[in-house]
C-alpha positions as CSV (number, residue, x, y, z in Angstrom):
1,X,0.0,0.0,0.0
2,X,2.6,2.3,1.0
3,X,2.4,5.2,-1.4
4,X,3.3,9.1,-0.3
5,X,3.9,10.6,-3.4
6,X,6.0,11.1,-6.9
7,X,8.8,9.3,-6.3
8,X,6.4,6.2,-5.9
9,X,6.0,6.2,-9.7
10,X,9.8,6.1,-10.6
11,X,10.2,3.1,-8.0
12,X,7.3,1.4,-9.7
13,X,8.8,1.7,-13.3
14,X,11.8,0.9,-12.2
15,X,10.2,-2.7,-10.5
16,X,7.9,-3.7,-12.9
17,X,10.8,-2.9,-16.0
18,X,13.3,-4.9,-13.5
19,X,10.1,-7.4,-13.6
20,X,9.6,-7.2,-17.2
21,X,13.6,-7.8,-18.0
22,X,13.8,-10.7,-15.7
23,X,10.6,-12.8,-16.2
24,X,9.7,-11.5,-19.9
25,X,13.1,-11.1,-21.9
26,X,15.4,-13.0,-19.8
27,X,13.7,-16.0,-18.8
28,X,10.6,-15.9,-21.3
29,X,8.2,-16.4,-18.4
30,X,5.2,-14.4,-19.1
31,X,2.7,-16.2,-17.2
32,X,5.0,-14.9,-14.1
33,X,5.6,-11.2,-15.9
34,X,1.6,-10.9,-16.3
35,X,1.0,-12.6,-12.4
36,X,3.2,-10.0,-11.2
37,X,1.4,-6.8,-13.4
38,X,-2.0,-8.1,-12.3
39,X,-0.3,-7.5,-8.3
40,X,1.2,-4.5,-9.2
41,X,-2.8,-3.7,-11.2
42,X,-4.4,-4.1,-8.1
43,X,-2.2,-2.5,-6.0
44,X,-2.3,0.8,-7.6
45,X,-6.2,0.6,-7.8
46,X,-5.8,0.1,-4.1
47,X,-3.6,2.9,-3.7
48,X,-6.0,5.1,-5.5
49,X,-8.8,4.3,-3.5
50,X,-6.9,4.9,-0.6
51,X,-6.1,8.1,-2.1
52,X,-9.4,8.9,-2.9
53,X,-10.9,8.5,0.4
54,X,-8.1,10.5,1.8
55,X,-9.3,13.6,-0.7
56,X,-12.9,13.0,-0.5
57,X,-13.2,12.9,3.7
58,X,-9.9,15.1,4.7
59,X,-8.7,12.2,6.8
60,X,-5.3,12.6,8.3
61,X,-2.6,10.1,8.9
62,X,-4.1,8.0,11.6
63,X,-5.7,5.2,12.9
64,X,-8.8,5.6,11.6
65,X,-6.7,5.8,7.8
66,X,-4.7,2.6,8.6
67,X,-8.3,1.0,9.4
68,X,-9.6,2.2,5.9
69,X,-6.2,1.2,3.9
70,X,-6.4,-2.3,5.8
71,X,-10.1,-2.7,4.9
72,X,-9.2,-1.9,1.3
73,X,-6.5,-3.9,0.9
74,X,-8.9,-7.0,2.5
75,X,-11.7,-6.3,0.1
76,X,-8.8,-6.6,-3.0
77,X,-7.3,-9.5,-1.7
78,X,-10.7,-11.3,-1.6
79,X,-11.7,-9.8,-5.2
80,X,-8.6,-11.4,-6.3
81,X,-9.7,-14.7,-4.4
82,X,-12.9,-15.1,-6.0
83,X,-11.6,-14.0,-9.5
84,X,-8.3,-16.3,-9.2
85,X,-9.2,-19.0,-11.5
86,X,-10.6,-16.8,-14.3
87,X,-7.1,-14.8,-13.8
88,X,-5.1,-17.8,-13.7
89,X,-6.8,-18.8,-17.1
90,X,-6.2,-15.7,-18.8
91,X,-2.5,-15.7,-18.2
92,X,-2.7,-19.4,-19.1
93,X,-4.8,-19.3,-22.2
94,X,-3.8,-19.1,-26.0
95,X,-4.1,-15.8,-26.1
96,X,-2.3,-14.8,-23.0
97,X,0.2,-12.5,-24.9
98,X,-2.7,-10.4,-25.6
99,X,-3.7,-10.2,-22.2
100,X,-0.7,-9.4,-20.6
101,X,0.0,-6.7,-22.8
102,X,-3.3,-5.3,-22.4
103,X,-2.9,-5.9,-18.5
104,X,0.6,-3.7,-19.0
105,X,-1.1,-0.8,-21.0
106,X,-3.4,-0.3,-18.6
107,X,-1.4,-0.5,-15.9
108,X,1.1,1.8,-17.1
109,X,-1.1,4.6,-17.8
110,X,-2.8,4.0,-14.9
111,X,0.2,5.1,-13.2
112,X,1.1,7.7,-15.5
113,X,-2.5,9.3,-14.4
114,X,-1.8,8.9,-10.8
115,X,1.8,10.0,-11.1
116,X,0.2,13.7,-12.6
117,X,-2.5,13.4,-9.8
118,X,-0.1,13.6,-7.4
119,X,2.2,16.3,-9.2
120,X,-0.7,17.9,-9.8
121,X,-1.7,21.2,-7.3
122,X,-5.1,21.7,-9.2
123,X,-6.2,17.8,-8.7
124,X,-9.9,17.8,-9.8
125,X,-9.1,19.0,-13.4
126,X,-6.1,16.7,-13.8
127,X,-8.1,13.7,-12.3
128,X,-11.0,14.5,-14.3
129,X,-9.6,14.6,-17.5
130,X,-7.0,11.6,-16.9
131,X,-9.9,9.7,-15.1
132,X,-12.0,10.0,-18.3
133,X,-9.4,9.2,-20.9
134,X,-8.4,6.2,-18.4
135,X,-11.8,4.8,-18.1
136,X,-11.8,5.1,-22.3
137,X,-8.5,3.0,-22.6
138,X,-9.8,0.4,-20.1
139,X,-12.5,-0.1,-22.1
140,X,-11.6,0.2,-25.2
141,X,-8.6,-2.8,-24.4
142,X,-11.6,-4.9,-23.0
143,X,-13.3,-4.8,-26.0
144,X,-10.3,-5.1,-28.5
145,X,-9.3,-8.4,-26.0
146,X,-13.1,-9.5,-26.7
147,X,-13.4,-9.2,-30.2
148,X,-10.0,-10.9,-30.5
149,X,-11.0,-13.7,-28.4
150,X,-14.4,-14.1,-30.9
């Protein structure tokens, strides 16, 4: 969860292209490569919802904000239970190349968005427009990953 800032986003490049070298290039494991962006996926979602909360109520560093990080992070960690075997046969599939890249879009400029977010002084225009053209790419790799599969 840990996230206080920018630099957050150049130690996050720097792990998942350490990731991607090792497990994708090196070692042509891309089941492990696409495991590991799904993780890094979900925790950036839950670092934004974190963040989000933290904007939305004014809530301080506290208890009460560990109790709300914890709770998020539980709630992920069951999503990713109950949706562990569909994920598992998505990296597994015959078309897994596709979704891992897709997964690696995504996540990339998910964290190019949240990088400006947090650079950003004048949040709710950055967030608004990057939150828009986001939610556009997610979709639009969901449906080019559906027609593909069709």
């Amino acid at each position: 969860m840990g996230r206080c800032g920018a630099d957050d986003f150049t130690v996050d490049i720097i792990q998942i292209s350490g990731i991607f070298l090792f497990y994708f290039q090196v070692h042509k494991k891309r089941k492990i490569f696409g495991a590991a962006v799904v993780f890094e996926l979900f925790d950036l979602f839950s670092s934004i919802v974190f963040g989000i909360f933290i904007l939305l109520f004014g809530i301080s560093i506290n208890k009460k904000i560990i109790l709300i990080a914890l709770a998020i992070d539980i709630l992920l960690i069951l999503l990713v239970q109950k949706f562990s075997v569909k994920i598992h046969k998505l990296l597994t599939d015959e078309n897994n190349l596709i979704f891992i890249s897709l997964i690696s879009y995504i996540y990339l400029s998910s964290e190019i968005v949240y990088y400006f977010v947090l650079k950003d002084n004048h949040i709710t225009e950055v967030l608004e427009v990057s939150l828009c053209l986001l939610i556009l790419q997610i979709f639009f790799a969901i449906l080019a990953y559906i027609v593909r599969n069709y």
